[in-house]
ROLUM-899597 format. One record per residue (C-alpha): x, y, z. Coordinates in steps of 0.001 Angstrom, whole numbers, plus 500000, padded with zeros to 6 digits. Layout:
% residues N
- X/Y/Z
...
This chain:
% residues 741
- 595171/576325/711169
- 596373/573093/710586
- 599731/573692/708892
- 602793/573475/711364
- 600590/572759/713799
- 602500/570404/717139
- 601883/567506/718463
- 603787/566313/721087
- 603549/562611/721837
- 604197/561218/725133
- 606337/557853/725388
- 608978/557728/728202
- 608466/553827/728341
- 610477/552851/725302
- 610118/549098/726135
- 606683/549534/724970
- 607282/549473/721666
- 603992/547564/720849
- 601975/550534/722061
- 604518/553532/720921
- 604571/552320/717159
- 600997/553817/717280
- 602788/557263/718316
- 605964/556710/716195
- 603442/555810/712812
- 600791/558754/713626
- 603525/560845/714078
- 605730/560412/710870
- 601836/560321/709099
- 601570/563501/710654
- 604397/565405/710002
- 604177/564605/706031
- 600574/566429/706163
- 602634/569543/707632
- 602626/569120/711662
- 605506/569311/714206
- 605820/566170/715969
- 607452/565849/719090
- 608458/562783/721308
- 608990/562750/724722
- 611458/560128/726286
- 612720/559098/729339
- 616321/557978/730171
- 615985/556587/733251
- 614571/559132/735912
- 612467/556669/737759
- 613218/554884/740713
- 610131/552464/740283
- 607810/552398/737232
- 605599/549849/735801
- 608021/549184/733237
- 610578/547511/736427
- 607467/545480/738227
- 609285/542265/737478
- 613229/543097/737573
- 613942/542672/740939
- 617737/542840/741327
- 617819/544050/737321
- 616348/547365/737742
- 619114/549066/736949
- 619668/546712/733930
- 616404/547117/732598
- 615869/550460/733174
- 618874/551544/730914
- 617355/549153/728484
- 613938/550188/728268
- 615774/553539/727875
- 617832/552088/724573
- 614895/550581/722854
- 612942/553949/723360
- 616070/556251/721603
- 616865/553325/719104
- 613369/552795/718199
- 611462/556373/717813
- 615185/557731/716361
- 614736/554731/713477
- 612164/557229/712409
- 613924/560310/712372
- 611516/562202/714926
- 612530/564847/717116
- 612574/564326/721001
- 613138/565114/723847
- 613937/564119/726943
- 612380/564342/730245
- 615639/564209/731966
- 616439/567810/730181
- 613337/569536/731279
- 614192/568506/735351
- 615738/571329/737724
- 618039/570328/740496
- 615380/570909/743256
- 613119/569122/741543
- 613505/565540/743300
- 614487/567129/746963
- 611510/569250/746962
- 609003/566461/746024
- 610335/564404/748459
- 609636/567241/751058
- 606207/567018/750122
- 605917/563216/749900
- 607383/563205/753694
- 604404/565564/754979
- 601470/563256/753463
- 600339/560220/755829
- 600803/556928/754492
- 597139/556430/754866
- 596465/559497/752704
- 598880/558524/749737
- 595884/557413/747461
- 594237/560920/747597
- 597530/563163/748214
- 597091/566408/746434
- 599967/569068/745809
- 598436/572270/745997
- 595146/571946/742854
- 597311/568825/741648
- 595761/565375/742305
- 599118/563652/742433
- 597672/560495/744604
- 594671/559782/742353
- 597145/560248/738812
- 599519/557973/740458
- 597860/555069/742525
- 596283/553384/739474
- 600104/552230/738905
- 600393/551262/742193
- 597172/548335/741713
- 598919/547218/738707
- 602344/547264/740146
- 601662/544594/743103
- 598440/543835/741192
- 596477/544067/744841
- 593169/546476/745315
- 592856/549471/747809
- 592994/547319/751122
- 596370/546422/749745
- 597678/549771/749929
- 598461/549244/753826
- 601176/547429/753189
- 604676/548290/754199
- 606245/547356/750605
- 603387/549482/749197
- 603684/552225/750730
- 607373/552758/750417
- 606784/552051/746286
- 603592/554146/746347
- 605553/557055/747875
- 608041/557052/744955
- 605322/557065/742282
- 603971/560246/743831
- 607217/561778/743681
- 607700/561008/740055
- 604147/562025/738990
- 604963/565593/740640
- 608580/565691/739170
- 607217/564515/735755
- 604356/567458/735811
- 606694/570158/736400
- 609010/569079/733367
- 605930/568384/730991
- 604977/572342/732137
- 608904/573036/731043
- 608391/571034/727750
- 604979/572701/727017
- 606283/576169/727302
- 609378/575248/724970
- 607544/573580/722350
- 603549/575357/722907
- 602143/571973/721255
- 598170/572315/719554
- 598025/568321/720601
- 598681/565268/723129
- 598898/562087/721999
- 599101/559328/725213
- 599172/556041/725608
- 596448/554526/727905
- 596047/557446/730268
- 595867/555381/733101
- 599435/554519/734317
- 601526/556794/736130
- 603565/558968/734331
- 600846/558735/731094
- 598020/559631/733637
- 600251/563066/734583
- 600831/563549/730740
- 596652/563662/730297
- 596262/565363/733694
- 598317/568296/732156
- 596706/568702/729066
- 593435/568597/730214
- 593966/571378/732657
- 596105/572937/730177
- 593522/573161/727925
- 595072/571102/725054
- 593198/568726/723276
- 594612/564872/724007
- 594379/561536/721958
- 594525/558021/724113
- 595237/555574/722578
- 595396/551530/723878
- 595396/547780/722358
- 592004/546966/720951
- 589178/544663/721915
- 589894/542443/718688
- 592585/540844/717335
- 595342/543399/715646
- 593884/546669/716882
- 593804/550191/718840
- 591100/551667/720464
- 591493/555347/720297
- 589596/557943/722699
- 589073/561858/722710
- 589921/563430/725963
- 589445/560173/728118
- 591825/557184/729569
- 591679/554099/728702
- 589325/553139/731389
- 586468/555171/730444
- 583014/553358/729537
- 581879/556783/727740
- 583191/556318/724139
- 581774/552628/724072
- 579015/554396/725474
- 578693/557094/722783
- 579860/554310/719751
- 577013/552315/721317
- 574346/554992/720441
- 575091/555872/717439
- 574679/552652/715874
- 572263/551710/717999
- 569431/552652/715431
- 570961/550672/712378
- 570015/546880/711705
- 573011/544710/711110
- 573342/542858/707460
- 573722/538813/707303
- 577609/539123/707314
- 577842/541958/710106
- 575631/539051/712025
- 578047/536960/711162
- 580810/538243/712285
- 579644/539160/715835
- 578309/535446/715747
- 582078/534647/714772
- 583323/536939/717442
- 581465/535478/720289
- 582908/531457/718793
- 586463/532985/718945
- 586220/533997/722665
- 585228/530290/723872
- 587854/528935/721998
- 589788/531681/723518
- 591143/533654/720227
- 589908/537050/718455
- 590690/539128/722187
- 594235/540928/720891
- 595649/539355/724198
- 596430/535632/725475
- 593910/533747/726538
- 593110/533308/730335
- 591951/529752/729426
- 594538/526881/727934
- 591907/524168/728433
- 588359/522854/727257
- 585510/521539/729240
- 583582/519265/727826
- 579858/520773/728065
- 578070/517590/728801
- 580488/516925/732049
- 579630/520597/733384
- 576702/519734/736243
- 578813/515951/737272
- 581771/518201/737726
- 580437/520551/739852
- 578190/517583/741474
- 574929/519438/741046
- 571711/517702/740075
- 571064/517921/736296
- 567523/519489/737280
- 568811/522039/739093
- 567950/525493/738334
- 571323/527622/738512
- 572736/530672/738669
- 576158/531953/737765
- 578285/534404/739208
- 581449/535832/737388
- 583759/537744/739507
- 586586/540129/737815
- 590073/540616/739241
- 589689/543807/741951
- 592792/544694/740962
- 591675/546047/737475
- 588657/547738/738579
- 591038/549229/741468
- 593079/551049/738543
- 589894/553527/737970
- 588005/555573/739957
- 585027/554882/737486
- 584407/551445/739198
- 585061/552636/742965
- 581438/554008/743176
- 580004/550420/743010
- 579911/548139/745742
- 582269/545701/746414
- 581909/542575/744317
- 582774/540318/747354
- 580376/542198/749708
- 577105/541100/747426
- 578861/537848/746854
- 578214/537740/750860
- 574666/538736/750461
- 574029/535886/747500
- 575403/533451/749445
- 573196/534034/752582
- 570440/534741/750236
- 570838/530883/748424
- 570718/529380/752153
- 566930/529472/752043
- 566140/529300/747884
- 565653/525845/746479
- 568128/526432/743663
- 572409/526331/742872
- 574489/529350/743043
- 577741/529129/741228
- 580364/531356/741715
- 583250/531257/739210
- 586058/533502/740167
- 588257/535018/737309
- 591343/532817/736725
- 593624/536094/736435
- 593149/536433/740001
- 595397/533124/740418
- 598056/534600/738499
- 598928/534328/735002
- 601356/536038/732192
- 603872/537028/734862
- 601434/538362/737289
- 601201/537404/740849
- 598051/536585/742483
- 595697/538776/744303
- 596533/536816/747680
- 593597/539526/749050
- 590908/538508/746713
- 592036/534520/747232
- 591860/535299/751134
- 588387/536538/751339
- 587089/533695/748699
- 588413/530599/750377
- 587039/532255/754008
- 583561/532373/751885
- 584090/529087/750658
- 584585/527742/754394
- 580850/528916/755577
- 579142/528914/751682
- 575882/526361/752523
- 575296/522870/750165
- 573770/524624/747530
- 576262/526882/746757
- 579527/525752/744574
- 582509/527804/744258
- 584804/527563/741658
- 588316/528953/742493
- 590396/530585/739610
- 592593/527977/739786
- 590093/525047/738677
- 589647/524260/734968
- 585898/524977/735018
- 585328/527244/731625
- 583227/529914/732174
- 581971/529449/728043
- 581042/525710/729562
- 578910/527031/732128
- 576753/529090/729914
- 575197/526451/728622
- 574119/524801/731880
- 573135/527213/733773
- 569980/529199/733667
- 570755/532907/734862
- 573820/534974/735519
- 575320/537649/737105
- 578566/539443/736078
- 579701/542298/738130
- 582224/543877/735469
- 583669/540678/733363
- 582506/540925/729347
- 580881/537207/730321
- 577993/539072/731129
- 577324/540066/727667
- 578779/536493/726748
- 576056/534689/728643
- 573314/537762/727674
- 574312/536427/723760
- 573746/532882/724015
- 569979/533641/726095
- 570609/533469/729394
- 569318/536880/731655
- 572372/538318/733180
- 572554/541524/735484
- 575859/543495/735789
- 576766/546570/737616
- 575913/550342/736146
- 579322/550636/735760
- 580259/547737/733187
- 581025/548600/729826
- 577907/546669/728663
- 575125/547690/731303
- 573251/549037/728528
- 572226/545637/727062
- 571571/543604/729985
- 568664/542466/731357
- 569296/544250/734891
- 571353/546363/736415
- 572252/546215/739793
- 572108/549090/742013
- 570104/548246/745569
- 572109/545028/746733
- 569922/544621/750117
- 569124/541266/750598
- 565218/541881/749618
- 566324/543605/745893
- 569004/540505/745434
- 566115/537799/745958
- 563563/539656/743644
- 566669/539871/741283
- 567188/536206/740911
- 563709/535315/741002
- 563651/537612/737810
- 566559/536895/735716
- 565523/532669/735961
- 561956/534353/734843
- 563524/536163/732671
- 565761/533235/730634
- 562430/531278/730820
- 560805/533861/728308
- 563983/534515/726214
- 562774/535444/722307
- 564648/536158/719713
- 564040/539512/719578
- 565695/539439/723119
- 569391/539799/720886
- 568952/542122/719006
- 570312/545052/721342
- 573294/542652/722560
- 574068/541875/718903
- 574558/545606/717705
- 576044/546432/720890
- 578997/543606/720108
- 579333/544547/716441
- 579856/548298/717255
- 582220/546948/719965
- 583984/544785/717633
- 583507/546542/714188
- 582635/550663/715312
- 585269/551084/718400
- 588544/549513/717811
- 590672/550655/714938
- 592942/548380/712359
- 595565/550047/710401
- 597517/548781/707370
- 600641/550383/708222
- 600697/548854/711420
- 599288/546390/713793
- 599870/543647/716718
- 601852/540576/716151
- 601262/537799/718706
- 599762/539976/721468
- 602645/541922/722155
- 605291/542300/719238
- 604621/545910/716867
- 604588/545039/713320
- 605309/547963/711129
- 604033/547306/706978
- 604602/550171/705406
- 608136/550092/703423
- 608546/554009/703051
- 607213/556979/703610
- 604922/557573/700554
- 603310/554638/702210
- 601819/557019/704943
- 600548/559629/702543
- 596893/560432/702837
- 594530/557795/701406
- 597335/554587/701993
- 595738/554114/705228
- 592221/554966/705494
- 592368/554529/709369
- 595662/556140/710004
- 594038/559172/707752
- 590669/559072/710583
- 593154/559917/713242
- 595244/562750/711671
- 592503/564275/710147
- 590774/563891/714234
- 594114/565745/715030
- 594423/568039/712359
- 590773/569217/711973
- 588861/567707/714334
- 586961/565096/712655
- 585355/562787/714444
- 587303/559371/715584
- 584591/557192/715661
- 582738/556185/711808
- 579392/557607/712008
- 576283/556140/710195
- 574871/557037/706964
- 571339/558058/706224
- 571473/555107/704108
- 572788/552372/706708
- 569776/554306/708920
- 567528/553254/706694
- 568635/549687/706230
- 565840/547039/706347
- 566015/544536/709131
- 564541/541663/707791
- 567940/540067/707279
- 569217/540867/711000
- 565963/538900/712408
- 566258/536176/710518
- 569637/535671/711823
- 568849/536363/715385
- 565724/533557/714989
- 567845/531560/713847
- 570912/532054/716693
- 567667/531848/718939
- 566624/528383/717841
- 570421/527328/717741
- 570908/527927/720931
- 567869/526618/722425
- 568676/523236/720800
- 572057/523009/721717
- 571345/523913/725846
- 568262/521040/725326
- 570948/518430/724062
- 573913/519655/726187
- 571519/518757/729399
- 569995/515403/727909
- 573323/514422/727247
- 574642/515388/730660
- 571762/513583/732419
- 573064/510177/730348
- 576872/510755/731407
- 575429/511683/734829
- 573038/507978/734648
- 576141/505544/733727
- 578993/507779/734925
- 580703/506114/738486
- 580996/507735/741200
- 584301/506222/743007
- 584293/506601/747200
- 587000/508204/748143
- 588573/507466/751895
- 589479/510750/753734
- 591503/510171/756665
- 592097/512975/759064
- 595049/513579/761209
- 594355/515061/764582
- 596450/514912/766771
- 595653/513377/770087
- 597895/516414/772392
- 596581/519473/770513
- 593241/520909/771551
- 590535/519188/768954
- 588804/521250/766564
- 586015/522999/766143
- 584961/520596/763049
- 585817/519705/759475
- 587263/522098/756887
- 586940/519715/754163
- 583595/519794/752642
- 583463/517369/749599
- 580301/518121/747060
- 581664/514419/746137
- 578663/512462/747354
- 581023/509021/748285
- 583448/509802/750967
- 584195/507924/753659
- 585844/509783/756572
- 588640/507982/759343
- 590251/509456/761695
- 594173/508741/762414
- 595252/510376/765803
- 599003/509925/766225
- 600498/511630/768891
- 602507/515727/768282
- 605490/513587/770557
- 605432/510866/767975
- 608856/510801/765500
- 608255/510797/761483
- 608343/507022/761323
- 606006/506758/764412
- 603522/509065/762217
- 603738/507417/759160
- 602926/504089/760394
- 599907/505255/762204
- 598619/506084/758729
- 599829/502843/757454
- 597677/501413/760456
- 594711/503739/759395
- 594584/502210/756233
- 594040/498639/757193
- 590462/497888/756177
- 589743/500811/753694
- 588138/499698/750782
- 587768/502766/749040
- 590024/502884/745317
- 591165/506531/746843
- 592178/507774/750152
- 592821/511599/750650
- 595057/512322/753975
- 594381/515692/755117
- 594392/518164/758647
- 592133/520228/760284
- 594372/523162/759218
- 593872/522155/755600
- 591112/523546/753332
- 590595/521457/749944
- 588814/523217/747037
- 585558/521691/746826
- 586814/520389/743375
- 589616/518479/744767
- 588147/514972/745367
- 585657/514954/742073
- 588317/516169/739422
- 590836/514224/741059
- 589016/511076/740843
- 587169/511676/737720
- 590863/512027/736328
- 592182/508765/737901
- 588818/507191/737127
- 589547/508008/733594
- 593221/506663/733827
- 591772/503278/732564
- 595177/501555/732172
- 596117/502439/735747
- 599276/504253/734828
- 598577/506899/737532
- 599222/506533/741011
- 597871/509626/742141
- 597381/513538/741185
- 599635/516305/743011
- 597862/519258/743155
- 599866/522756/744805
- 598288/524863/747283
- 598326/528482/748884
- 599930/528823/752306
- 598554/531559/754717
- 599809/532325/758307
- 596537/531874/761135
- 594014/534721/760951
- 595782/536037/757717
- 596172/536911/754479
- 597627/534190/751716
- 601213/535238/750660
- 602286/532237/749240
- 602070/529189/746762
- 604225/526148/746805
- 604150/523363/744111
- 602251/525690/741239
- 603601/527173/738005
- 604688/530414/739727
- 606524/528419/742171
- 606857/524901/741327
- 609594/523775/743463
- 610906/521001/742046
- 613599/520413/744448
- 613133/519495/747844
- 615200/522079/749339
- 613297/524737/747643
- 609895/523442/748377
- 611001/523202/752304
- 612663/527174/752337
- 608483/528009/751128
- 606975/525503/753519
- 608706/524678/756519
- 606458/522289/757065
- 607317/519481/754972
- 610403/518698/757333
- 607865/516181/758433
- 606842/513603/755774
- 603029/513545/756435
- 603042/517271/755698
- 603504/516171/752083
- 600179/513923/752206
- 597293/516374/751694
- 598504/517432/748328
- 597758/513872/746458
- 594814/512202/745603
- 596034/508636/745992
- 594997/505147/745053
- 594797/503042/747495
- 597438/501043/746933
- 599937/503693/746008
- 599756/505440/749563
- 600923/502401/751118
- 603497/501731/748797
- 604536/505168/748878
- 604131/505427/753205
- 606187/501562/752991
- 609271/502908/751166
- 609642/506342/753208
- 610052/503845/756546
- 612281/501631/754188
- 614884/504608/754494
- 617034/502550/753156
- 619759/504887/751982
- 619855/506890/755032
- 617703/509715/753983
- 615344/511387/755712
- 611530/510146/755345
- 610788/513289/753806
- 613065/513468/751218
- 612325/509968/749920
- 608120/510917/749719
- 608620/513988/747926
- 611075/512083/745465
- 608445/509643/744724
- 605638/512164/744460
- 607499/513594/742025
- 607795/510524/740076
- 605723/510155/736510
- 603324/508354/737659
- 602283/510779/739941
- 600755/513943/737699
- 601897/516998/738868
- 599008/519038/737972
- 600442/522850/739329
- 597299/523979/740122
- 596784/525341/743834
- 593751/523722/744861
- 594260/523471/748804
- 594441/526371/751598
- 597275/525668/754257
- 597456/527332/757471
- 600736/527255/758331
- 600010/527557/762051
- 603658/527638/763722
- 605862/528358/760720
- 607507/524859/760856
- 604865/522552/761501
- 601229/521615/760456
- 598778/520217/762271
C-alpha cells in the first residue's frame, strides 16, 4: 500500500521558498520511505498572480524570477517536476477567455464553468491582491485583474487534470489552499477524490500548521485540536508557557510574523489619552481587517463588522458608559500592503456622527490594543485573536460564531438587533464584575492546544525572521525516520494515514489538576492587582497631569456658502475655537496674513489651523500636545502629522505625508495634493506652538528669495524641529481637485 505510492506536491510560486521548503523537505523525507514525489512548477503562465501584487512595471522581471528560484531551488534537491506550462493545450487560454467574456462583471465572484466554481476558487486572490473586501470588487482595475485570475484558475484545472492522468498520484500536498492557483490545486483533489495535505506558517514562532482536507482558513481543525484536549488539565510548565505566550504577544514577539505594533503605551496614560474619566466603565471594540475575512467564505455568513459597529454606536447614545472602538492597524497599511481605503471610508464617516461617549481609535494612532485591556472593563472582538487576549487577562469578551476562538468566550454573537446588543453589554460588564479563577481555565487549554497541539516545529526545517526558510539537516540520512519526530507525523499521515494532530494519552486524561488551578488562582489574583494599580496610578497621572488649551482657528471663507457646522470634534477638554474668514479672491500673502491677524490675542501655548473640509482624528490635539507638553526643553516647534485625501461624497484613495507616501519633496507632495499650491493648505497638518506659527506664517511673506509662499512653509515644516510623525491622522476632502476650502 504504501510502497511507491505518489505524491504530487503543488508549488508553481517558486518565490515562496519559505512555504515550499515544507514541500521540498516532506518530499525528499518521503521518497527515502519509498514514495514518488512529484513537483509541480510554473514558468511563467500567469498574467497576474499574487506573487506580481507589488511589481508594477517589473512583472515581467519578477515573474521570470520567481520562475528561477522555483527550478533552482526544488532542483537543489534532486526532485522530479514538472511543469504546468507542459500540461497546457493551445486552446487552452483562447477558450477560457471565451468563457470569461460571457460572465458579467458583477457575477465574477460566483462565475462557475460548467460544475467548476472558478469565481469562488479564484476571488480569495483577488481580496488579497488589492487587499479591499467584496464592495471593492466594483472597481474597474478589479475587475479587469479579477477576470484574468478566473482565466488562470480554469487554465490551471485543466492541466492539473493532464498532470493527474500522467502521474495517477495517491496524494496532494498544497500550500495554504486559499490563493488562486493553490485553491484550484485542492479544488481538484477534493473532487477527484484524492486525499490533500495544507499546509501554512504557524501560529508560533518557527512553525507550520498542517490540515487534512481543509484550507488554511478553516476554524475546524482548531476546532477538532480544541476538543480533544479539552478534557486534560495543563501541568505548571504547560501553564507557563501559555502564560509566556500571551507576554510575547504584548510585547509583540512569539506570532511567526512581524509585529503590527512598533510602539508601547504606557498603561497608566491609557484613559488621559483617550480623555475618558478614570471611573468610567468601558467597553472595547476590536475590529479585524475585512479584507482577510473577505478571503473565505467561512466568515461571509456573519454580519458585517461595521454594520453592528453602527448599531453599538447608536446603542452607547443613551447608556451612561464609554465605547471604544480600536480599529486594526493593518487596515492602515503595513509590510508592503496598501490600505483598505473602503474600511478607512466608512470609519472616519462613523467617526463624524459617533456621540461624546464614544472614542474611536483609527489604525493609524499608537493606542495598543494589550494597553487597553487593562483599562477597560468588557470587550468585544468580532474575529481578531484579542478577543481571547482580553478573555485571558479577565475581562468578558463576545466574538462572532465564526472566530477561531468562539468556543471559549463568554458570548457569542448571533442576534445583533439593537435590543440583543444592549442586553449583551449589560452582560459582559456583569460578567467581568464576577470574573473567578476558574473563569480561565477553558481559555488557558484552548491557547496551549493552539500554541503547543496545532502548529508543528520540525528540526530539519523551520522559519528564519518571518520569512527566510532555514533548512538544518546536512544530508539525507538526516531525514530518515526517527531524525525528525514531526517530519515522521506527517509522512506517516501520508503514508498510512495516521493522524496529524498528537492525541492524548489515557494517562495525560487522567492527570490531576491541582497544579493547573493553582496557577490559574494565581494569574487570577495577578491580574486583579495589576488592573487595581494600573487605574490608581492613572487617576494620579490624570490628578497632576496638565491639560494645555489648544487654539483652533478655522478658515471659512467669507464667498463660499458656510457650513453646516464643525468637523473637528476634540475629546481634548481645553480648546478654544476662532474663526479667520479671509476672502476665496484673496492672493496667498493676503491669506496668510489674515491668520497672522487671527492670532493676535491668542493665549493658548498651541494653535491648530484647520477647514471645514478637514476631519482631525479625535487623537490629534491630545497626543499632539501631550507630545509637545512633554518636549520640556522646547526643542519642538510643532508635530506634522499626514493625512488621507478623499474626493466629496467618496471613497479615500490616497495618503500624502505617511510612510507609504512620505513625500519629502515639494513637487511630489503637490502631484498627490494639488492643494498645497496655496500655503495655508499646508496648515492643518501641524500642531503648532504658538510662537512657531507666526514665525513660520512671518518668513513665508518674507519671500525673500523669490519663492513661492508655499515652497518656503513646506521647507520649514520639514525642518527638525518640526517631528514628522508619518502617521495619517486627518481626513481631507479634496473638494475641487486643486483647492481646499
Amino acid at each position: 500500500m504504501t510502497a511507491g505510492k505518489r505524491i504530487l506536491f503543488f508549488a508553481p510560486f517558486g518565490g515562496f521558498k519559505v512555504h515550499h521548503q515544507f514541500d521540498a523537505v516532506v518530499a525528499s523525507a518521503l521518497r527515502l520511505r519509498g514514495c514518488e514525489p512529484f513537483v509541480v512548477l510554473c514558468d511563467g503562465i500567469y498574467a497576474h498572480c499574487d506573487v506580481l501584487v507589488q511589481s508594477g512595471p517589473k512583472a515581467a522581471q519578477d515573474c521570470a524570477g520567481c520562475a528561477g528560484k522555483g527550478k533552482t531551488f526544488f532542483g537543489s534537491f534532486d526532485l522530479p517536476t514538472l511543469q504546468l506550462r507542459a500540461f497546457i493545450e493551445p486552446n487552452d487560454f483562447p477558450s477560457a477567455e471565451r468563457w470569461a467574456d460571457q460572465v458579467p462583471p458583477a457575477d465574477y465572484a460566483e462565475a462557475r464553468h460548467e460544475d467548476l466554481e472558478i469565481g469562488r476558487w479564484a476571488t480569495s486572490s483577488v481580496f488579497s491582491y488589492f487587499r479591499i473586501s467584496v464592495d471593492g470588487l466594483t472597481r474597474p482595475d478589479v475587475r479587469k485583474v479579477h477576470r484574468q485570475f478566473l482565466i488562470n484558475s480554469l487554465v490551471t484545472y485543466r492541466a492539473l487534470s493532464r498532470i493527474v492522468e500522467k502521474v495517477k498520484p495517491g496524494h496532494f500536498c498544497v500550500f495554504n489552499a486559499r490563493m488562486a492557483p493553490y485553491r484550484v490545486a485542492f479544488e481538484f483533489a477534493k473532487k477527484a477524490g484524492i486525499p490533500v495535505v495544507t499546509h501554512e506558517r504557524g501560529g508560533v514562532d518557527d512553525s507550520f500548521s498542517v490540515y487534512d482536507d481543509e484550507n488554511c482558513l478553516s476554524s475546524r481543525p482548531m476546532f477538532r485540536c480544541a476538543d480533544l484536549w479539552k478534557p486534560v488539565p495543563l501541568t505548571r510548565e504547560e501553564c507557563s508557557h501559555t502564560a509566556d505566550y500571551l507576554a510575547s504577544r504584548e510585547t509583540g514577539k512569539g506570532i511567526n510574523y512581524p509585529s503590527f505594533y512598533s510602539y508601547n503605551t504606557e498603561l497608566t496614560r491609557v484613559r488621559r489619552s483617550l480623555r475618558i474619566p478614570e471611573s468610567a466603565r468601558i467597553l472595547l471594540v476590536v475590529t479585524s481587517s475585512e479584507f482577510e475575512q473577505a478571503y473565505s467564505e467561512h466568515y461571509q455568513s456573519n454580519a458585517s463588522q461595521m454594520e453592528v459597529l453602527d448599531r453599538l454606536i447608536e446603542l452607547f447614545k443613551g447608556r451612561e458608559e464609554y465605547l471604544v472602538i480600536r480599529h486594526h492597524p493593518y487596515i492602515a497599511g503595513m509590510h508592503r500592503s496598501p490600505p483598505d481605503y473602503s474600511f478607512l471610508s466608512r470609519a472616519y464617516r462613523q467617526a463624524e456622527t459617533a456621540p461624546p461617549n464614544v472614542r474611536i481609535v483609527m489604525p493609524s494612532e499608537r493606542m495598543s490594543s494589550y494597553a487597553l485591556f487593562w483599562n477597560v472593563d468588557a470587550c468585544v472582538a468580532f474575529f481578531s485573536t484579542a478577543g481571547i487576549e482580553a478573555a485571558a487577562r479577565g475581562i468578558a469578551t463576545a466574538s462572532f460564531p465564526k472566530a477561531h476562538y468562539h468556543q471559549v468566550m463568554t458570548r457569542t454573537i448571533s442576534d445583533t438587533t439593537l435590543e440583543a446588543l444592549d442586553q449583551l453589554v449589560s452582560e459582559l460588564f456583569q460578567r467581568t464584575h464576577t470574573w473567578k479563577a476558574d473563569d480561565l481555565r477553558p481559555i488557558y487549554r484552548f491557547l496551549h492546544a493552539f500554541i503547543a497541539k496545532l502548529p508543528r516545529r520540525f528540526k530539519s526545517f523551520g522559519i528564519d525572521k518571518h520569512f527566510l526558510p532555514q533548512i538544518r539537516f546536512k544530508d539525507s540520512s538526516d531525514l530518515l525516520p526517527g531524525m525528525d519526530l514531526e517530519l515522521d507525523r506527517i509522512c506517516d499521515h501520508i503514508q498510512r494515514g495516521a493522524p496529524l494532530v498528537p492525541v492524548p494519552t489515557q494517562e495525560e486524561l487522567g492527570r490531576d489538576a491541582s497544579e493547573e488551578s493553582q496557577f490559574l488562582h494565581d494569574q487570577w489574583e495577578e491580574s486583579r492587582r495589576k488592573r487595581s494599580e494600573v487605574r490608581r496610578q492613572g487617576e494620579r497621572f490624570t490628578h497632576w497631569r496638565l491639560t494645555p488649551p489648544v487654539a483652533v482657528l478655522r478658515m471659512r471663507f467669507t464667498d463660499l456658502p458656510p457650513s453646516a457646522g464643525t468637523r473637528l470634534r476634540p475629546r481634548h477638554t481645553e480648546v478654544v475655537e476662532r474663526l479667520c474668514a479671509p476672502t476665496r479672491s484673496a492672493d496667498d500673502r493676503e491669506t496668510l496674513r489674515a491668520v497672522l491677524a487671527a492670532l493676535e490675542g491668542v493665549r493658548a501655548p498651541y494653535v491648530l489651523v484647520t477647514y471645514d473640509s478637514i476631519l482631525h482624528d479625535e487623537s490629534f490635539l491630545s497626543s499632539a500636545s501631550d507630545e509637545l507638553l512633554d518636549d520640556s526643553a522646547l526643542k519642538l516647534r510643532g508635530l506634522f502629522f499626514g493625512g488621507w485625501i478623499a474626493p466629496v461624497g467618496g471613497l479615500i484613495d490616497r495618503q500624502i505625508f505617511t510612510q507609504q507616501a512620505p513625500a519629502e519633496k515639494y513637487e511630489e507632495a503637490l502631484a498627490i495634493l494639488p492643494a498645497i499650491r496655496q500655503p495655508h493648505a499646508l496648515l492643518p497638518f501641524c500642531l503648532f506652538r504658538s510662537e512657531a506659527l507666526k514665525l513660520s506664517l512671518e518668513k513665508a511673506l518674507s519671500d525673500s528669495g523669490g519663492k513661492a509662499a508655499a515652497r518656503i512653509l513646506f521647507a520649514a515644516l520639514h525642518q527638525p524641529d518640526f517631528r514628522k510623525t508619518l502617521l495619517p491622522m486627518l481626513l481631507i476632502t479634496d473638494a475641487r481637485g486643486s483647492e481646499v476650502h
